[in-house]
N, C-alpha and C positions, 0 to 999 in steps of 0.2 A: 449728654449734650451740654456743652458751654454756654453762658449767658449769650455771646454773641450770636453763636449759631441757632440759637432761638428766637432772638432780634431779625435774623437774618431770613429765617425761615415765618416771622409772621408778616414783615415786607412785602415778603415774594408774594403773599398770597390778599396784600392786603389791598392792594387795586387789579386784582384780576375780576372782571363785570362779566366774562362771557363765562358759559358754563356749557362744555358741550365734551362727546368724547368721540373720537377717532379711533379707531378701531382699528388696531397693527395686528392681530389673530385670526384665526380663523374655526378660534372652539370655545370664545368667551361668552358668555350668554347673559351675564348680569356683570354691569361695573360700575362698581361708586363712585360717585365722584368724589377727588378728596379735598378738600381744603382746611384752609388754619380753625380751628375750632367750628366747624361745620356752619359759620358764615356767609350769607351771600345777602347781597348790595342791592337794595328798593334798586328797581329799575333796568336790572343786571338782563343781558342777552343770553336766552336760553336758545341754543340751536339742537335739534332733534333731526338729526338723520333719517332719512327714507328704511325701513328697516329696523330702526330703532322706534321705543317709546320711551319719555323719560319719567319716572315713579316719583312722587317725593313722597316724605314720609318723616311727621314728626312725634319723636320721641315713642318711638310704637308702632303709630298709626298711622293707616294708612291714607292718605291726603289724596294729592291732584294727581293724575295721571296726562301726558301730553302727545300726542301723536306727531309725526314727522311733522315741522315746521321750524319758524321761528319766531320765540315770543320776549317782547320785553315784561320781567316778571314784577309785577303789583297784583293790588288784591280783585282786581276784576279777572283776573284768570288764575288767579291762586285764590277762589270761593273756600274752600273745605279748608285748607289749611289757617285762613283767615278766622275762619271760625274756632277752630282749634286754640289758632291763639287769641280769640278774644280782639283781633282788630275791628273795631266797630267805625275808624275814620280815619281809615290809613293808616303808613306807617313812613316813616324818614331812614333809620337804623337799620342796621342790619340786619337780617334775621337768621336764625337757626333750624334748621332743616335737612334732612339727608337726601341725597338725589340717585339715583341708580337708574343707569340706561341700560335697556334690556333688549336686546336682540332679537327681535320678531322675527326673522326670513326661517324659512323653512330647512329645517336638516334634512337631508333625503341620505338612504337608503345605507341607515345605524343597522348593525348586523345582532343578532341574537340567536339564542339557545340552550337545548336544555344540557346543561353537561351532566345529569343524571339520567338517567334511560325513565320513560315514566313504564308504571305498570298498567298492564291494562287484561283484565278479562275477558276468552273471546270463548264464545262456543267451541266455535274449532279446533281452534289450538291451544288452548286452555290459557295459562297465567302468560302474557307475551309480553316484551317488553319492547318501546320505541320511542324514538329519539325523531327531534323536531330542529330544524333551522329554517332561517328565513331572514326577511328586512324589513325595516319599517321607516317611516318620516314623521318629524313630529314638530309644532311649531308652539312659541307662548302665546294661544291669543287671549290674556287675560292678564296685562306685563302685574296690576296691580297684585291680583291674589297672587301669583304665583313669588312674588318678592316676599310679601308677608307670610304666607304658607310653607316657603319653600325656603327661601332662600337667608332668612333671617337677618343677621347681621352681615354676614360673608361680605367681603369687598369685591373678592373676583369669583362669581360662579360661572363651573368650564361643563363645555357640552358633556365632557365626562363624567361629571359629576352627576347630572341628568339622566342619564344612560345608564350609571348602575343602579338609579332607581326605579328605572323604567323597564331594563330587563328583567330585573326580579319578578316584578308585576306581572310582565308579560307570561313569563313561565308559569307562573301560578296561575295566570286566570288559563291561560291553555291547558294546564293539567287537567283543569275543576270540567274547562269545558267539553273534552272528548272524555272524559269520564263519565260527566252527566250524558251525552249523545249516547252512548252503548251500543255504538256500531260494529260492527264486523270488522279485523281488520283491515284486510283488504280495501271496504270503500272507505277509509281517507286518504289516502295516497291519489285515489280516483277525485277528490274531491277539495281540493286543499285550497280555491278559490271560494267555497261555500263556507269552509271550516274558517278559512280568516276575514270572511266579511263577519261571522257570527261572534270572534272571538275581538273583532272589532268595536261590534254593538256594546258586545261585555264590558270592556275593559275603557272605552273611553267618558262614561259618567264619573268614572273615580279619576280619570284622568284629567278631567274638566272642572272637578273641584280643586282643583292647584291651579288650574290655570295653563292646560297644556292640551293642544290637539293634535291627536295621533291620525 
């Protein structure tokens, strides 16, 4: 990049005050906001979509969290991050900060399965093997852990990405759990409304520590 086009490019970014994202997708589930050296302006308009929450987060850590609204941003609603940096009586400059809005509405009915047959032990018919499909829905209600835990640096995390973590999980805890039941095979097929409330129970405490409700 040329001198100018880097004149050019800290310009562009050097009187933008509002900070907010618009969402042209419809599988993006975390998005940074980008600007010139991750600057934003005492006083700058923070807008948060219905649906969204917007993270901030400096140098690591994890700071303020905002829910749909709109705020002008100083240190009476930026508490933690204030602290972080040590603003004890305001601040004039700019500050440095990373922002990521995150997608809260609810995915409905992400498909999964197991593409290896499980084994399972039955009285009757001795070593048997079967295969599981099904759907599920799952939403971030925790935008902060799930940015820090999850999502790292990433600028753009896509529902797909979420989904091949979430299937794995899925499969695995559904193995562990009709294995531990040691039923008959016959009643899960009879039962598959008991079997996925149980495998529900299981599976959403580790899913709750990211920051994700299935």
């Amino acid at each position: 990049m040329g001198l100018f086009d880097e004149i050019k490019k800290k310009l562009s970014h050097e009187f933008i005050d509002i900070v907010e994202w618009l969402d042209d997708t419809n599988d993006t589930i975390v998005h940074r906001f980008e600007r010139y050296q991750n600057e934003i302006k005492n006083a700058a308009k923070l807008i948060v979509r219905e649906g969204q929450s917007a993270v901030f987060v400096s140098e690591g850590q994890l700071a303020d969290v905002f829910t749909p609204g709109t705020y002008t941003l100083n240190t009476k609603n930026l508490p933690i991050l204030a602290t972080l940096k040590g603003w004890k009586y305001g601040f004039n400059s700019p500050f440095k900060a990373e922002v990521y809005f995150v997608n809260t509405r609810l995915f409905p009915d992400e498909k999964w399965g197991t593409k290896n047959p499980v084994m399972l032990s039955d009285e009757r018919f001795g070593l048997t093997e079967i295969r599981a499909f099904g759907t599920y829905s799952f939403r971030i209600n925790d935008p902060g852990k799930f940015v820090v835990d999850v999502v790292g640096t990433d600028s753009n995390f896509t529902n797909y990405e979420v989904n091949e973590h979430l299937k794995s999980l899925i499969v695995t805890r559904f193995t562990d759990t009709v294995g531990e039941a040691n039923l008959p095979i016959e009643l899960y097929a009879a039962n598959t409304s008991e079997l996925s409330e149980t495998c529900q129970e299981v599976m959403q405490p580790e899913f709750g520590r990211v920051g994700i409700e299935l």
